[in-house]
N, C-alpha and C positions, 0 to 999 in steps of 0.2 A: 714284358708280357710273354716271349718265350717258355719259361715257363709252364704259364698257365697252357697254352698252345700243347706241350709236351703231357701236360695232365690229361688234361680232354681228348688228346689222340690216343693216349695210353687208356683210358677209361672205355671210349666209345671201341676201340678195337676189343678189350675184352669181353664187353659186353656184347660184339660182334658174334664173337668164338664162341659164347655160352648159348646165346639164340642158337645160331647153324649149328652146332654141334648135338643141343638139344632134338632137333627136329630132324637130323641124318640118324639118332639115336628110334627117335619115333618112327622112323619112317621103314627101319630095318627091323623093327620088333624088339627092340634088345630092352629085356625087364630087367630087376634087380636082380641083382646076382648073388645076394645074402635070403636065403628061406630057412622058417624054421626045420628043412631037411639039411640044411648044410648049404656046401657054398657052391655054385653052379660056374664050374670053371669053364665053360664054355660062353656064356653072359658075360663074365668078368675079363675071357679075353678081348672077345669084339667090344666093350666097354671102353675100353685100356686101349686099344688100337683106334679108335675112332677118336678118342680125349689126344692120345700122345702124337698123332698123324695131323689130325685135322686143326689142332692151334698152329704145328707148325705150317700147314699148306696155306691157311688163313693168312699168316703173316706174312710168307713169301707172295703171296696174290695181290697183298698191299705195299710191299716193300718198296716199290718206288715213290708213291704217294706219301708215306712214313717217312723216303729221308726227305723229300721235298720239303714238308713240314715242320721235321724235327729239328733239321739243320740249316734249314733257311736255303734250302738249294735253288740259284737260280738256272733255270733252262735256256741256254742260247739257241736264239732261231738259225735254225739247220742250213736256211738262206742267205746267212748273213755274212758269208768270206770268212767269219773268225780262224783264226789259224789252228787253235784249239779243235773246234770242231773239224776242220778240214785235216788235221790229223788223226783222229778220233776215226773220223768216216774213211780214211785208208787203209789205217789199219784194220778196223771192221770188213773190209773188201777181199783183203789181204786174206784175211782169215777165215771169209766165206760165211759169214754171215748172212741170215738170211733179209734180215729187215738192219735199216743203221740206227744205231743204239742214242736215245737220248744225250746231249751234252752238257753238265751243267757246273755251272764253279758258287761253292758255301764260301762264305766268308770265314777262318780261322787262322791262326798265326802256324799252326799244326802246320809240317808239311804234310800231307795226308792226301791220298786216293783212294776210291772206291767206287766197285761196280755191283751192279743191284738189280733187280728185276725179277718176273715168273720163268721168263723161257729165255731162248736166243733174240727172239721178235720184238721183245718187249723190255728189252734192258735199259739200263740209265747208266753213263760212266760219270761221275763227279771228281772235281779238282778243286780243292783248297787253294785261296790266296795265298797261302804258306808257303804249297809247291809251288807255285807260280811265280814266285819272287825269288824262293832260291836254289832251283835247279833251272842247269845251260837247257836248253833244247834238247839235245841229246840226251841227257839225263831223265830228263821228262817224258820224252819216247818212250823209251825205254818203259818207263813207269804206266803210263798208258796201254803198252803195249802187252804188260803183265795183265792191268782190269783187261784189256781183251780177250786175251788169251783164258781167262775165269770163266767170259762169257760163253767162247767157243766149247771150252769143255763140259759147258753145263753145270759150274760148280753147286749156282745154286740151288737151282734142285735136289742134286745130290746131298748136298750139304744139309735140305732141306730133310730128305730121306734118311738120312743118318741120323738125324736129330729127331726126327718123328719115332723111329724102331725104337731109340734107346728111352726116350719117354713112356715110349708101351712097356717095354721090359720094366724100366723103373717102377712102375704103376702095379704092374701086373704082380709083379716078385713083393713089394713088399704089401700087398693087399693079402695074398696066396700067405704068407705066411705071418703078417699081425692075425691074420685068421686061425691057423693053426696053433699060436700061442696064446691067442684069449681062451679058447677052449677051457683054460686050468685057472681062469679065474672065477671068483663066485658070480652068479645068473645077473644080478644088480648092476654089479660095474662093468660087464663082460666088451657092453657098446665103447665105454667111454675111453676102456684098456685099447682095444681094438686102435681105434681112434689115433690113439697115440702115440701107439705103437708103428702104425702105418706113418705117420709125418716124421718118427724118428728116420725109418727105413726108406723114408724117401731122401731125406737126406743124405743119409749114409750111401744110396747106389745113385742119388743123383752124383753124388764128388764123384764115385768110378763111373758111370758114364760120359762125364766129362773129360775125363782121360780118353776114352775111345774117341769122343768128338774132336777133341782138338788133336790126338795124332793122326786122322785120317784129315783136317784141319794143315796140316803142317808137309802132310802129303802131296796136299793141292796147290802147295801153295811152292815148293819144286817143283809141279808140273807150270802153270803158271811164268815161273821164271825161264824155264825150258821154251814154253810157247814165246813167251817175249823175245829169245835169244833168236827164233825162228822167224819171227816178223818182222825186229828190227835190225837185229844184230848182235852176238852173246858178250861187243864189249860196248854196247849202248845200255844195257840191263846189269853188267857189272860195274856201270859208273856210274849208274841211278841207286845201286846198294851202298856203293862206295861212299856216297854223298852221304846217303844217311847215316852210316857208318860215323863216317866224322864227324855227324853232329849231336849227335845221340847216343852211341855209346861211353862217351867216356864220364856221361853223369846223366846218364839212363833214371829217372826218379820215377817216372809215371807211367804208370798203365797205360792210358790211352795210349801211347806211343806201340802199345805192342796187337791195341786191339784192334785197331783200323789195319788197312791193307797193306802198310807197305811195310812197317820196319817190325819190329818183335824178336823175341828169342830174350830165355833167362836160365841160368844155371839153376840145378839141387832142384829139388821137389818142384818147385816153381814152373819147371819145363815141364813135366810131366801134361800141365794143363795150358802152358802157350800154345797158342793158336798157331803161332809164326817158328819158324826155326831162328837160331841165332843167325845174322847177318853176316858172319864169316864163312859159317857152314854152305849158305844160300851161295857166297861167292866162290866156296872153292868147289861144288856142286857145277854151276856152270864153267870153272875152268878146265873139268876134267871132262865135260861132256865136248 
């Protein structure tokens, strides 16, 4: 039934985004931005900024709720000694947080971490059975210490901000100019040219704003191992890369390995859009710092 769980949360969030985003559209006055005078590029910016802004805020507003759901996360009570959590909440301390951050461990053979939430107040760190079985303690700090240090810096907002601009650009640019090339087709087809022309062009700048996303993506994610080295130690954060390193690299097959939080980096064209640096890179990074 997972699953289905994954549909209906997938469904009911977008049908979330189309409600609110509707009515923050009403509520600002913003008409269409196509008349038969032409095209009202000031309608079609606020258009394009509220569409490319607002799915993404949406989703970050729900982000904890989403992985709770999507990946079976369960929450451990804050009260309850777990060693996990009682690491979790030092490091939080450590790092001056302002509220301590959700703790929770998904079920997957993945070694895998990730932190998530709207603000520093309202964060979640999750941990995989995977990590949990096969990194020492120190290695696992380490790993921890990195979701902290996301949360200190605010990555997800940020990240959330990054992805919002480049969605209005995306929107904006190819709308502005399927516009300007229907112009020269006959009166009949002109919508449908439009039309198609606009979903080619979103494609075409969604692939390069992906490239801007995931290098400033790959940015965060040395700061990150930086704030780790700072909280725990910069050889408890090189032997939690290292681990992965050796289990991972030498028959690297699948994506997820590179889109969750810990491990990632690919050579040729391929980096261009990784999220993650390569895991050599990452460690010789902290051995020069």
């Amino acid at each position: 039934m997972t699953w289905v769980k994954r549909v209906f949360l997938f469904m009911a969030v977008n049908l979330l985004v189309v409600l609110t985003i509707s009515v923050v559209l009403q509520f600002l006055g913003v008409g269409p931005y196509l008349s038969a005078r032409g095209i009202d590029y000031r309608s079609l910016a606020l258009f394009c900024l509220v569409w490319g802004m607002g799915g993404a805020f949406i989703s970050l507003a729900l982000s904890r709720t989403m992985a709770k759901w999507s990946m079976g996360v369960k929450v451990l009570d804050p009260r309850s000694g777990d060693a996990l959590v009682k690491t979790v909440h030092d490091l939080a301390r450590r790092a001056g947080l302002p509220e301590m951050p959700e703790v929770g461990v998904y079920n997957s053979p993945e070694p895998n971490a990730f932190a998530t939430g709207p603000t520093r107040s309202r964060a979640l760190v999750a941990v995989s059975t995977g990590l949990l079985e096969s990194m020492s303690s120190e290695e696992l700090e380490g790993v921890l210490g990195h979701e902290i240090a996301h949360v200190a810096n605010g990555d997800m907002v940020t990240m959330t901000l990054v992805q919002g601009v480049v969605n209005a650009f995306v929107m904006f640019l190819a709308r502005a100019i399927a516009f300007a090339l229907s112009q020269n087709s006959e009166r009949g087809g002109r919508r449908s040219t439009e039309m198609l022309t606009v979903m080619a062009l979103e494609m075409a700048f969604g692939l390069l704003g992906m490239v801007v996303v995931a290098w400033f993506s790959r940015l965060r994610e040395f700061r990150a191992d930086a704030g780790s080295a700072r909280l725990t130690g910069r050889e408890k954060m090189i032997a939690a890369l290292q681990a992965l390193q050796r289990r991972f690299e030498p028959h690297d097959t699948q994506e997820a390995y590179a889109a969750l939080k810990i491990a990632g980096g690919r050579g040729g064209l391929l980096s261009l859009i990784s999220t993650h640096p390569p895991l050599a890179e990452r460690i010789a990074a902290l051995r020069r710092s």
